[in-house]
Backbone and ligand atoms as CSV (ligand in chain L), in Angstrom:
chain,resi,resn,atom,element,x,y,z
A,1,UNK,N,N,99.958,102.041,115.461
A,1,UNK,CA,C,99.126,102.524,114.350
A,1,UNK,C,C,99.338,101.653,113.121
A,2,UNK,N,N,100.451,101.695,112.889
A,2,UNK,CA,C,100.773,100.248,111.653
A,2,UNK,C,C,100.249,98.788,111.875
A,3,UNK,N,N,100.565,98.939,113.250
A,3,UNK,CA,C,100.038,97.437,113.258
A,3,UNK,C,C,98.638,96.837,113.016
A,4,UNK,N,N,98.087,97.966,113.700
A,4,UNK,CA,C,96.378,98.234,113.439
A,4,UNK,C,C,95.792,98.144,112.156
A,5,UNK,N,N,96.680,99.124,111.509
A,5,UNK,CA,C,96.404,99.119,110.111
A,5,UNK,C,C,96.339,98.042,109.205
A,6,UNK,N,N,97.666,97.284,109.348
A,6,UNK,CA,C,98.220,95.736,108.356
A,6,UNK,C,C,96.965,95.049,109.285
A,7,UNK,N,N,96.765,94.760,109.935
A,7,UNK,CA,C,95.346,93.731,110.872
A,7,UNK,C,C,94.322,94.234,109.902
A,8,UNK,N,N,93.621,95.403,110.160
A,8,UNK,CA,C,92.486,95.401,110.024
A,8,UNK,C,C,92.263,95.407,108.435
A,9,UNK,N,N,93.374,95.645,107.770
A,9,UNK,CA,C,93.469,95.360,106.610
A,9,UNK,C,C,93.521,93.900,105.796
A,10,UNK,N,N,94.180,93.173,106.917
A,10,UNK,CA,C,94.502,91.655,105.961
A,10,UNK,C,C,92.839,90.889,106.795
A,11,UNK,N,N,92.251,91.346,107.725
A,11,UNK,CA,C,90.969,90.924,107.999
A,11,UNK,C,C,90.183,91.657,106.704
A,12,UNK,N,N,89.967,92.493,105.917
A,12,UNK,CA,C,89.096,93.301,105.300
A,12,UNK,C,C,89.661,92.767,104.255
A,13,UNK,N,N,90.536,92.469,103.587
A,13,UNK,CA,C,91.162,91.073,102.776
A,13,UNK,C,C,90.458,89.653,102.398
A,14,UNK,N,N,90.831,89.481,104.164
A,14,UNK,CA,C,89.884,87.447,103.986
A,14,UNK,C,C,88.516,87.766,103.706
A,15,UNK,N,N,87.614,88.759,104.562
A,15,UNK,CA,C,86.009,89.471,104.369
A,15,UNK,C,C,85.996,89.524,102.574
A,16,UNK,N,N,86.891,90.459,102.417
A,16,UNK,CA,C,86.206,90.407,100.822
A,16,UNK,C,C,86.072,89.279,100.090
A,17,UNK,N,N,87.323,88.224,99.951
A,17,UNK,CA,C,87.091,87.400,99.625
A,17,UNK,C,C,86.177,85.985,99.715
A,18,UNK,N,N,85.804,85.853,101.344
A,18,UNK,CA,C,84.928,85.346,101.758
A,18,UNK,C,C,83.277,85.777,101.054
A,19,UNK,N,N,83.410,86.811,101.128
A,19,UNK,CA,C,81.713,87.383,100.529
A,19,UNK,C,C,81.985,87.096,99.204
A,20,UNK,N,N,83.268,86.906,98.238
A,20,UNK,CA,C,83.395,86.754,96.409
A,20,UNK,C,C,82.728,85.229,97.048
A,21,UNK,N,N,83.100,84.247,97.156
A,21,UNK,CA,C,82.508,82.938,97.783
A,21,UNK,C,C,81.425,82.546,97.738
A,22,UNK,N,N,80.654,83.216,98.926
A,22,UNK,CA,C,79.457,83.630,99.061
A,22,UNK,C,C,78.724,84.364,98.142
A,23,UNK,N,N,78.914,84.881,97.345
A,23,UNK,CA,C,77.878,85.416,96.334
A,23,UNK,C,C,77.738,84.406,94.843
A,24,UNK,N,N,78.913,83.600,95.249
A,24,UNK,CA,C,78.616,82.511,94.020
A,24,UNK,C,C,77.535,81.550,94.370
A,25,UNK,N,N,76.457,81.787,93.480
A,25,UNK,CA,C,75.356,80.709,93.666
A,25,UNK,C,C,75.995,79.086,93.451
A,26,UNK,N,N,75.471,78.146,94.301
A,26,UNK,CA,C,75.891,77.065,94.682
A,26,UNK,C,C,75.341,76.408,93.553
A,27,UNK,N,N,76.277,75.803,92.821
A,27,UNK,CA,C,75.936,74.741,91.742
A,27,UNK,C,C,76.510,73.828,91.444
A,28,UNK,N,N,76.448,72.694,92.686
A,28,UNK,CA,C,77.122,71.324,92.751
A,28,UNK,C,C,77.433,70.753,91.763
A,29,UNK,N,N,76.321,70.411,90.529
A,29,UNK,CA,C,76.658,69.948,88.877
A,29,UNK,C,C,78.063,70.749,88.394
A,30,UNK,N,N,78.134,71.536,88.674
A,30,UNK,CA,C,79.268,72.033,87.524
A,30,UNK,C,C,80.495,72.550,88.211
A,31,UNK,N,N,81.022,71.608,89.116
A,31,UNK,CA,C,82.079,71.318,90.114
A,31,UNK,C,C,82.527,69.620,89.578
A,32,UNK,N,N,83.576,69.497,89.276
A,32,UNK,CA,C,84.568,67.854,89.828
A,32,UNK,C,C,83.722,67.776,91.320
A,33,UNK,N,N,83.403,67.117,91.753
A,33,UNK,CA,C,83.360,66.349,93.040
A,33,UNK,C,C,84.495,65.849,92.985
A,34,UNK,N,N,85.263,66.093,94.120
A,34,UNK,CA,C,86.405,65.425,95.095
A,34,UNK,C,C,85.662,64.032,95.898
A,35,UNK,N,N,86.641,63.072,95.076
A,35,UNK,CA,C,85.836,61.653,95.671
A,35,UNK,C,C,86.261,61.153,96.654
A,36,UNK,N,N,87.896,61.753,96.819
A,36,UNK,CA,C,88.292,61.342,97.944
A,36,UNK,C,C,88.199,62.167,99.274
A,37,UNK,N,N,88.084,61.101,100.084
A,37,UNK,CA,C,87.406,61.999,101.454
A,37,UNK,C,C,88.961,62.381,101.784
A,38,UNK,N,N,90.159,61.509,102.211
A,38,UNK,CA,C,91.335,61.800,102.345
A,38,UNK,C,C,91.436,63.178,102.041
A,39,UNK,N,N,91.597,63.592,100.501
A,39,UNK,CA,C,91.734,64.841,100.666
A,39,UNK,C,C,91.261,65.904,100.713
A,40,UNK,N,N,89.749,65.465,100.738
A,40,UNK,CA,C,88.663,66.474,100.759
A,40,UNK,C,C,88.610,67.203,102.432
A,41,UNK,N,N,89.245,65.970,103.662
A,41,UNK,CA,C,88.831,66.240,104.991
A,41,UNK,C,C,90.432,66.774,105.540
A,42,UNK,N,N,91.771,66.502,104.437
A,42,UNK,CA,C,92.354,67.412,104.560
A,42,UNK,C,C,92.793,68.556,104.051
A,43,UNK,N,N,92.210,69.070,103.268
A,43,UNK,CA,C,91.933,70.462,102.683
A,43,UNK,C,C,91.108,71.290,103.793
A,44,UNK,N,N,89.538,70.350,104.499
A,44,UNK,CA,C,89.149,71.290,104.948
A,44,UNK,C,C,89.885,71.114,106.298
A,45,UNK,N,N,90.990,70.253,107.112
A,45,UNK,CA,C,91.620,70.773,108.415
A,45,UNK,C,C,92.433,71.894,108.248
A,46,UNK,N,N,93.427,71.766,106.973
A,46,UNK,CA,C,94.214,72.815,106.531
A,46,UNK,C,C,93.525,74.480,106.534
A,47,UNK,N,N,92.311,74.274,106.112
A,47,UNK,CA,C,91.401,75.873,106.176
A,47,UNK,C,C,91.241,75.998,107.302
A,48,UNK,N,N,91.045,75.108,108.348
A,48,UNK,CA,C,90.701,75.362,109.669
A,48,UNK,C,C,92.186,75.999,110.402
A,49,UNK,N,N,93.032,75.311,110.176
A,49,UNK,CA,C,94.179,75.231,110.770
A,49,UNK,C,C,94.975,76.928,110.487
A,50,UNK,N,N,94.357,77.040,108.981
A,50,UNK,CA,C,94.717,78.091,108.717
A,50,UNK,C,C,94.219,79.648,109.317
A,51,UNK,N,N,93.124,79.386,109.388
A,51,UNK,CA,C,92.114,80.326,109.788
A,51,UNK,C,C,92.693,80.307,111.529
A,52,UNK,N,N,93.078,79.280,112.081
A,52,UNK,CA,C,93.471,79.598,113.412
A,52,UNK,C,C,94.615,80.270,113.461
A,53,UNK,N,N,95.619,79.842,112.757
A,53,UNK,CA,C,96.844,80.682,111.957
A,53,UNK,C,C,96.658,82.094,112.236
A,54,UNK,N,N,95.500,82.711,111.495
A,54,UNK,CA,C,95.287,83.859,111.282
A,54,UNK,C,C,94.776,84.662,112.542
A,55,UNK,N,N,93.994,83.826,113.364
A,55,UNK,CA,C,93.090,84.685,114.409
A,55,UNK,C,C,93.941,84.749,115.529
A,56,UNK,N,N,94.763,84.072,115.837
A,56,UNK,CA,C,95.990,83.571,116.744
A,56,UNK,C,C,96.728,84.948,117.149
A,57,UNK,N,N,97.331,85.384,115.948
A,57,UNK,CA,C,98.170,86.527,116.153
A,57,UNK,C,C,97.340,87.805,116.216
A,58,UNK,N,N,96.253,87.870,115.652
A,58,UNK,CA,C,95.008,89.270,116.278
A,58,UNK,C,C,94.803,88.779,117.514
A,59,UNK,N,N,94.547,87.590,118.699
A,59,UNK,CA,C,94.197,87.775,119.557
A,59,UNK,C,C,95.610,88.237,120.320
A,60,UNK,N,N,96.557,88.087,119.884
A,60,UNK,CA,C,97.991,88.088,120.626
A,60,UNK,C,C,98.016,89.847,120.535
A,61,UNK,N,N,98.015,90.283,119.389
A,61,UNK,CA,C,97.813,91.690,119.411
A,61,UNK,C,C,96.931,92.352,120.264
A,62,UNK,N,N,95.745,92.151,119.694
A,62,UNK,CA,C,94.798,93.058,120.786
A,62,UNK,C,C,95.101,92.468,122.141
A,63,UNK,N,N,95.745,91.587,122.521
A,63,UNK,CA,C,96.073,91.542,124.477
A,63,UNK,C,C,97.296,92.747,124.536
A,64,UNK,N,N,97.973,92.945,123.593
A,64,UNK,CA,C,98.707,93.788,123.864
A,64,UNK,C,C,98.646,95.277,124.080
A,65,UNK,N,N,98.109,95.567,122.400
A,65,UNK,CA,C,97.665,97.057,121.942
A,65,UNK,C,C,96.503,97.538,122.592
A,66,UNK,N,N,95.488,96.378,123.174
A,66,UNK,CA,C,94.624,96.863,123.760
A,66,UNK,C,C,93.319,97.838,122.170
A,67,UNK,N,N,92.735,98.088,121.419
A,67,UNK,CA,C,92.314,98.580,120.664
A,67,UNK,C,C,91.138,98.483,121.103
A,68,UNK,N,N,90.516,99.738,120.779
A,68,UNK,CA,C,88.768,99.776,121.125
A,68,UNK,C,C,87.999,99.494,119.840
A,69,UNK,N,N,86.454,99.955,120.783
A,69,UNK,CA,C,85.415,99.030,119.921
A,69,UNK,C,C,85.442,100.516,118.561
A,70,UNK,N,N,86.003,101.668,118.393
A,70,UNK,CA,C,86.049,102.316,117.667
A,70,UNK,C,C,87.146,102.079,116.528
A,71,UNK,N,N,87.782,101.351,116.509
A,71,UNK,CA,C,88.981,100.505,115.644
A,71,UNK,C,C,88.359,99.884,114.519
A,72,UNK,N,N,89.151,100.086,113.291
A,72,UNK,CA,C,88.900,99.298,112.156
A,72,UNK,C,C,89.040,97.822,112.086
A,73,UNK,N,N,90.103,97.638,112.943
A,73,UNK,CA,C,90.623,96.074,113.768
A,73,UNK,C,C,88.940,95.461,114.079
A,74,UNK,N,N,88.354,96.201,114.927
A,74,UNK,CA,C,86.853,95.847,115.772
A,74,UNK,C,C,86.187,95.690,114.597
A,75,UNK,N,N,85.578,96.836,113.908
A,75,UNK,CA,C,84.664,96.653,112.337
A,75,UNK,C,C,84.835,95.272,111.748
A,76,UNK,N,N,85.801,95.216,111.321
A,76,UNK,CA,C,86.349,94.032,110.283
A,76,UNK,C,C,86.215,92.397,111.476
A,77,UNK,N,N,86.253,92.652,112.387
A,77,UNK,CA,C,86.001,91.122,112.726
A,77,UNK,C,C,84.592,91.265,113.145
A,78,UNK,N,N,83.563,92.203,113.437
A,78,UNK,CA,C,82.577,91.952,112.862
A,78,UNK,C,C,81.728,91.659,111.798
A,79,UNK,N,N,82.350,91.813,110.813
A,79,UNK,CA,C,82.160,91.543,109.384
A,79,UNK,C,C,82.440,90.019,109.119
A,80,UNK,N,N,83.609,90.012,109.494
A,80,UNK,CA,C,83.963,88.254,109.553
A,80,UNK,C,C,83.174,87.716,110.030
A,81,UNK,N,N,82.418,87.822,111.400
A,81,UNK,CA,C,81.671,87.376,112.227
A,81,UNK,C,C,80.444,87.158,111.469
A,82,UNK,N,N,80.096,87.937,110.488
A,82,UNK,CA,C,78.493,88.026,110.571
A,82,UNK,C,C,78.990,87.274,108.965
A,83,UNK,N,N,79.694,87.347,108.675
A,83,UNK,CA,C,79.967,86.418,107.066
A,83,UNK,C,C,80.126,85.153,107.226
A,84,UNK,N,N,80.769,84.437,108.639
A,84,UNK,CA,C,80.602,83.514,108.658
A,84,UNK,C,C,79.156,82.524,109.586
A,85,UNK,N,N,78.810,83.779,110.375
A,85,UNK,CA,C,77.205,83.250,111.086
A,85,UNK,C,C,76.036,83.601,110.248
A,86,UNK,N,N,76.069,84.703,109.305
A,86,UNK,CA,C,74.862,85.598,109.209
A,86,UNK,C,C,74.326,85.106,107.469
A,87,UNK,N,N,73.009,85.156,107.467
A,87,UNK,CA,C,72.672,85.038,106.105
A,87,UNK,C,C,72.644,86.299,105.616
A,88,UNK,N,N,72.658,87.595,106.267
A,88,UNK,CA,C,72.303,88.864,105.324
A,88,UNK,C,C,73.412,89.705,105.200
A,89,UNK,N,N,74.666,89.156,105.083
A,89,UNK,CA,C,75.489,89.539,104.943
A,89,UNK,C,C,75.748,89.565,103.194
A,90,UNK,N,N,75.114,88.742,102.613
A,90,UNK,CA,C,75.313,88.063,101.123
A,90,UNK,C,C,73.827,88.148,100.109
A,91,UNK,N,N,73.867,88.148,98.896
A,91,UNK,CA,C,72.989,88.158,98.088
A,91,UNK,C,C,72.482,86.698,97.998
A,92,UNK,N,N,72.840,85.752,98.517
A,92,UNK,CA,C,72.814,84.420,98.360
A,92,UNK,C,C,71.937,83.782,99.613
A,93,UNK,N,N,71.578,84.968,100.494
A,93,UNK,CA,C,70.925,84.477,101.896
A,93,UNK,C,C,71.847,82.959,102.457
A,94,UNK,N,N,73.129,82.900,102.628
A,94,UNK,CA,C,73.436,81.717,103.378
A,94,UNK,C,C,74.754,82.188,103.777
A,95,UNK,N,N,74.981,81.528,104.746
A,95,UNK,CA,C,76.660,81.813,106.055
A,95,UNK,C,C,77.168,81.480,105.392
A,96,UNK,N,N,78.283,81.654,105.935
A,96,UNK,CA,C,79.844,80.825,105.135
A,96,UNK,C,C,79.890,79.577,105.856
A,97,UNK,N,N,78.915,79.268,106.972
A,97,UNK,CA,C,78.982,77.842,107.702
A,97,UNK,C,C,77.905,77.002,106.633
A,98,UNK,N,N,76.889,77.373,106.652
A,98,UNK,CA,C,76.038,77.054,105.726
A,98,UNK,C,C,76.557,76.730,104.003
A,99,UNK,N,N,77.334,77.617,103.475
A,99,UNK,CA,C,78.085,77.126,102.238
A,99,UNK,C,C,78.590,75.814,102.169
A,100,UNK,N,N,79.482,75.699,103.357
A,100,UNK,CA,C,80.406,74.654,103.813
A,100,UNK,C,C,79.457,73.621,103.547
A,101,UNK,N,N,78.433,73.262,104.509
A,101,UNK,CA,C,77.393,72.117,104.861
A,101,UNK,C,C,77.247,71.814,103.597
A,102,UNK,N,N,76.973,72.769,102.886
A,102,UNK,CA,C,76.069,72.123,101.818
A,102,UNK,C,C,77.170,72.022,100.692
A,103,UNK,N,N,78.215,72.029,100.482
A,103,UNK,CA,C,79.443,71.960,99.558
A,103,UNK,C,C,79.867,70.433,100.339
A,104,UNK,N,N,80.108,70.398,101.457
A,104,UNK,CA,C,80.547,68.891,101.815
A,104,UNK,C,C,79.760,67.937,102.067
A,105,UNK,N,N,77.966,68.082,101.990
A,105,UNK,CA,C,77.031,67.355,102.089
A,105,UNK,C,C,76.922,65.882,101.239
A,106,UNK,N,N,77.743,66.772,99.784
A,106,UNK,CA,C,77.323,65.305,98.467
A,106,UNK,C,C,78.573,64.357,99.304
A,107,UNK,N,N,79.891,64.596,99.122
A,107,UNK,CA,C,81.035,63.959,100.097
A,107,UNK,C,C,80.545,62.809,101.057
A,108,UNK,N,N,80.055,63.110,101.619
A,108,UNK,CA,C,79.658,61.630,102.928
A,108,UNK,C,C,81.645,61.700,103.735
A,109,UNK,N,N,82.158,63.170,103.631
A,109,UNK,CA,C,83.199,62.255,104.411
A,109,UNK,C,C,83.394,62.630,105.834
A,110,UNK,N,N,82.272,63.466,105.818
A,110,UNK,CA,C,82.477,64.025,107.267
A,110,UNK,C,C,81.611,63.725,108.393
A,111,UNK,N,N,81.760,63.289,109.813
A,111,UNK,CA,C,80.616,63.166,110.506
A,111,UNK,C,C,79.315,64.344,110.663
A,112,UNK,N,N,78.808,63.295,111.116
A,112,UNK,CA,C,77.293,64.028,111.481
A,112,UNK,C,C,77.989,65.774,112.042
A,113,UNK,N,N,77.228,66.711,111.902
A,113,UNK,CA,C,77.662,67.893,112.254
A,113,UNK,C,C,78.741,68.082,112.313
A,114,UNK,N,N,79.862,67.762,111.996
A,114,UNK,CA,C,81.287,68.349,111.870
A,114,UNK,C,C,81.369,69.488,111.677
A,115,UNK,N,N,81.152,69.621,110.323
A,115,UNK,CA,C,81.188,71.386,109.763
A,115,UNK,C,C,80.911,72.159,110.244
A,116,UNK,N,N,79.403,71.890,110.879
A,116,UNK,CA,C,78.356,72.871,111.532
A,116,UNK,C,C,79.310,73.310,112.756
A,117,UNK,N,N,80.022,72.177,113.634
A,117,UNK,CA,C,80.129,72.006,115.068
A,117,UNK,C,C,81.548,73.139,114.558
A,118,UNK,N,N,82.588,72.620,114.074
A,118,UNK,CA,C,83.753,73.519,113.749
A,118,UNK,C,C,83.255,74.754,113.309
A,119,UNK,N,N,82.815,75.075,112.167
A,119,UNK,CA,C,82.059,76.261,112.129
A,119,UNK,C,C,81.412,77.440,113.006
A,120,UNK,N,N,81.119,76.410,114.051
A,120,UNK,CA,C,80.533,77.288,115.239
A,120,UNK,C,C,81.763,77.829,116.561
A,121,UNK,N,N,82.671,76.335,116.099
A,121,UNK,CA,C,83.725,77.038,116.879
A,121,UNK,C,C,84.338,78.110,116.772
A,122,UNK,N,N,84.768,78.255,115.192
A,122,UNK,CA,C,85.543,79.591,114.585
A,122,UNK,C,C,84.600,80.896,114.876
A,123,UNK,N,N,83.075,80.425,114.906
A,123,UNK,CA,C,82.387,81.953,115.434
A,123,UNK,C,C,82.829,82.134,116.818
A,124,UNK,N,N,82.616,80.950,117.759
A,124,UNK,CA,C,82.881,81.810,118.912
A,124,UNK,C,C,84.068,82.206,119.476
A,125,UNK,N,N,85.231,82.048,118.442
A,125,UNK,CA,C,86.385,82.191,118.970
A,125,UNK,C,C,86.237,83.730,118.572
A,126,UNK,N,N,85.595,83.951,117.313
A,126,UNK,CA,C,85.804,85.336,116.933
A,126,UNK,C,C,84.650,86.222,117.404
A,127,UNK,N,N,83.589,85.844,118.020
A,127,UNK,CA,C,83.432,86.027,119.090
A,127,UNK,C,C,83.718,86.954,120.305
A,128,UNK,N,N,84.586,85.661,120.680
A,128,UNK,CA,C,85.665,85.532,122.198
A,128,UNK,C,C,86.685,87.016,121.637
A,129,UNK,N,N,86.785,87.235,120.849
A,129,UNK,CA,C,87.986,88.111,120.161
A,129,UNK,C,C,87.342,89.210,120.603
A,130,UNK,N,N,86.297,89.720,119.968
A,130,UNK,CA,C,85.339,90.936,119.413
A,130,UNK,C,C,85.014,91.335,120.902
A,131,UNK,N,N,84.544,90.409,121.694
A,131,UNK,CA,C,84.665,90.877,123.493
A,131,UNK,C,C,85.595,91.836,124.241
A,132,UNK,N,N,86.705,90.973,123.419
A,132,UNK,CA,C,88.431,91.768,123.995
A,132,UNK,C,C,88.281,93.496,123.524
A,133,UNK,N,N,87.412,93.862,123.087
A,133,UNK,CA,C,87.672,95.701,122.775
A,133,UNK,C,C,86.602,95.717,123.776
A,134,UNK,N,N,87.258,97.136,124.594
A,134,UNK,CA,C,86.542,97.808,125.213
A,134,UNK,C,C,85.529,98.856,124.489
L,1,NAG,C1,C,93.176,59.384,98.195
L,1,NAG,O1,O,94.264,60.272,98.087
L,1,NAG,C2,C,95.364,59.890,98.888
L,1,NAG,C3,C,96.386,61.026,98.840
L,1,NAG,O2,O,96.574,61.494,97.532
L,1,NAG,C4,C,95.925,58.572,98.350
L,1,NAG,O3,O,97.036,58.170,99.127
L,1,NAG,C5,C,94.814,57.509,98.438
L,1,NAG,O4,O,95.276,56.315,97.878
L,1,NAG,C6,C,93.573,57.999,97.714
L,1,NAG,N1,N,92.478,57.064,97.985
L,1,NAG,C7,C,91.666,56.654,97.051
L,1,NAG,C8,C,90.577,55.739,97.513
L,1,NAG,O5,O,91.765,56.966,95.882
């Protein structure tokens, strides 16, 4: 029951903050541009790396605890899910993959679809997660 709780809580955590993000209208002018790709492409492995960090030990849990699709654990990574695939999750009509694109677009440091392609990975891992409740 605790454990459930601290999960579905520190997911309903990253969600909120993810949607504060997302509701900021995108206004490239009144940002520093980061000129260097160096650390612009390691900031964003570090978010990636991090975010695997995070989903790592919920998938390790739910193989254990087993939690159903009636779980706050379940809710909240649908929320994640649809914050990072969904435009109507936000007042801003755009994903959190879509933010990305267009925040690292001025940059030039990333290949062709990178963002998009990683982006899509982190959905289907969470995804792959959201399957695991019965
Ligand atoms: C970019 O930043 C890295 C790490 O701070 C530094 O080593 C490198 O010299 C910088 N490159 C440029 C072109 O400024």
């Amino acid at each position: 029951m605790r454990v459930r709780q601290t999960i579905a809580a520190s997911i309903h955590l990253l969600c909120s903050s993810l949607l504060t993000e997302l509701e900021k209208p995108l206004d490239l002018t009144s940002q520093a541009p980061e000129r260097n790709c160096t650390v612009t492409t390691t900031q964003y492995h570090a978010f990636l790396y991090s975010t695997a960090n995070f989903l790592f030990p919920i998938q390790e849990r739910q193989m254990r605890y087993r939690w159903t699709s009636q779980s706050a654990v379940f809710k909240n990574l649908g929320w994640l899910q649809a914050l990072w695939a969904s435009r109507k999750t936000n007042s801003q009509d755009r994903s959190f993959i879509e933010q990305q694109i267009e925040l690292y677009k001025e940059g030039g440091c990333f290949k062709k679809n990178e963002v998009l392609r990683r982006g899509v990975e982190v959905v289907e891992w969470v995804n792959d997660l959201i399957d695991m409740f019965a």
